[in-house]
N, C-alpha and C positions, 0 to 999 in steps of 0.2 A: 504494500500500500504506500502510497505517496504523499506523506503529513505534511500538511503544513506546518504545525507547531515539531518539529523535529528533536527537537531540545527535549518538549516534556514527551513527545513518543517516547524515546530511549528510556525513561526510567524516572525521572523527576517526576514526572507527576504524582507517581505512587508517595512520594514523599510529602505532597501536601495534602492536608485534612481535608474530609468531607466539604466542609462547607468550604475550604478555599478553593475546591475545585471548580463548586459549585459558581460561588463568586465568578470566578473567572469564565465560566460559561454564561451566564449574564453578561458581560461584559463583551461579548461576543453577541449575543443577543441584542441587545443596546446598539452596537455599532452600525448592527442589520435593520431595528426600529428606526435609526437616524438615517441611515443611507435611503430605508424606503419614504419614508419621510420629504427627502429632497428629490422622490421621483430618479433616484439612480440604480437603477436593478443592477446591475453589473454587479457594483462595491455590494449591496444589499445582498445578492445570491452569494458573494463570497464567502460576505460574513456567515451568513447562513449556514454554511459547509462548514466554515469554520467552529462552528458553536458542535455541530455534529460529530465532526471530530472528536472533540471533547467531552462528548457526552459518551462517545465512544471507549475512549480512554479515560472512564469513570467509570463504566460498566465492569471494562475488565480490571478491575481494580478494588470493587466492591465485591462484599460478600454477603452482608447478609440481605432478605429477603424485600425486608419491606422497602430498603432505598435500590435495590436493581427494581424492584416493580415501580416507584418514584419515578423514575431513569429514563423505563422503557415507556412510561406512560407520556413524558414529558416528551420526550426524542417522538412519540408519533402526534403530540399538537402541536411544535414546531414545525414538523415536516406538513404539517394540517396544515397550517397559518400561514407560513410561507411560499408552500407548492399545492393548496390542495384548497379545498373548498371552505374551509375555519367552521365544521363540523361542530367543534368543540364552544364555537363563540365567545374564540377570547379577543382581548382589546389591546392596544397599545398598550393602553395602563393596567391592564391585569399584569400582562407579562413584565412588565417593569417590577411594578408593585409585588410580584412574587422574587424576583433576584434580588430585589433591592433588601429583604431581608437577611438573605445570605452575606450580600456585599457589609451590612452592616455588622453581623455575626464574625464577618473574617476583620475587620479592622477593629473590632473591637477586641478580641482575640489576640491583634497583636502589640 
């Protein structure tokens, strides 16, 4: 497979916590919110991929039950929201408003 985040493919990511992964897939999220935003699919489907990635390399990395079903649940209303019909009816601001509490859990944390 061809990461973009190649740094934390190799092995870094396993080394940060739950929620900073989390964080960090928000952020990636956010980027894709902002880029569709401005009407630019391009940078918006990047990020998108991007955040998948990630969510990817959080899967394999988790173990127990209830946050891979979190994961897997998440990973198919992004791919809903962004490529698909938003089945699910979420909003700019739902999906904000759910990372934004991890992002706050990770910098509080540190």
């Amino acid at each position: 497979m061809n990461y973009q985040h190649k740094n934390l493919a190799a092995g870094r990511w396993k080394e940060l916590s739950f929620v900073e992964q989390m964080a960090n897939i928000g952020s990636e999220v956010e980027r894709a919110l902002n880029w569709q935003a401005k009407h630019n699919e391009d940078y918006c489907q990047q990020a998108f991929e991007r955040s998948l990635e990630l969510i990817d390399l959080t899967l394999d990395s988790v173990k127990s039950f209830p946050r891979l079903k979190e994961l897997c649940r998440l990973r198919e209303a992004l791919a809903e929201y962004f490529s698909g019909t938003n089945q699910f009816k979420f909003t700019e601001t739902s999906l904000r408003n759910y990372f934004s509490n991890f992002l706050y859990a990770a910098r509080r944390n540190q």
